[in-house]
N, C-alpha and C positions, 0 to 999 in steps of 0.2 A: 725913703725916710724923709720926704719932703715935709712931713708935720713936724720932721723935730724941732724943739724948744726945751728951754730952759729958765729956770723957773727958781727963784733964789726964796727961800723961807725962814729969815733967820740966818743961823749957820749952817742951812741944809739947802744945799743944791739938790731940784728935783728936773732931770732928763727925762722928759716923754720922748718915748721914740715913735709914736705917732700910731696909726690904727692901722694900718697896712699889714702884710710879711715881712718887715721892716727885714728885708735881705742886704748884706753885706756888698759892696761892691764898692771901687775908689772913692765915688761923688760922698757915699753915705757914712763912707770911716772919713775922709776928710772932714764931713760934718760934724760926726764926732768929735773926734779928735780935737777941732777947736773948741767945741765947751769944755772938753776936757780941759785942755789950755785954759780956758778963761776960769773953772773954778779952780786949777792948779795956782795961778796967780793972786787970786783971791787971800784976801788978809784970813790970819787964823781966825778960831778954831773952825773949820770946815768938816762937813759932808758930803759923801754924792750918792745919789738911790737915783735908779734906772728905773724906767716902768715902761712897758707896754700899753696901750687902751684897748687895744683888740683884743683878737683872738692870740695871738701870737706876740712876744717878747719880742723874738727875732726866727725866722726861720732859713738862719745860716746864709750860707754863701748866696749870692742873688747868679745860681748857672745862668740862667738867659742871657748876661752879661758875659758872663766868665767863657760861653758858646760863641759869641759875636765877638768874641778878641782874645781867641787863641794863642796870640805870642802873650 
């Protein structure tokens, strides 16, 4: 999820997760997570919409990671 960004419109916060299989893995929920933070801190009234550009929103767990660090 190296493309994610966020993108304030208004009262709408809009999160691309970027054009990839935007897979799930530490680096890319910590990512999250902080915009999350940042529109959670945000003055009312607030929104958040998620979007994908690719093909895929998200295609789950990123295994290649989750294989290379077993514990």
């Amino acid at each position: 999820m190296s493309t994610t960004r966020l993108e304030r419109r208004g009262d709408v916060y809009v999160l691309y997760l970027g054009d990839d299989e935007n897979r799930f893995n530490p680096d890319s929920v910590a990512v999250l997570a902080a915009h999350v933070r940042e529109v959670g801190e945000a003055p009312h009234p607030r929104a958040l919409v998620t979007v994908g550009e690719g093909k895929f929103w998200s295609n789950g767990l990123d295994l290649d990671w989750l294989l290379a660090h077993p514990d």
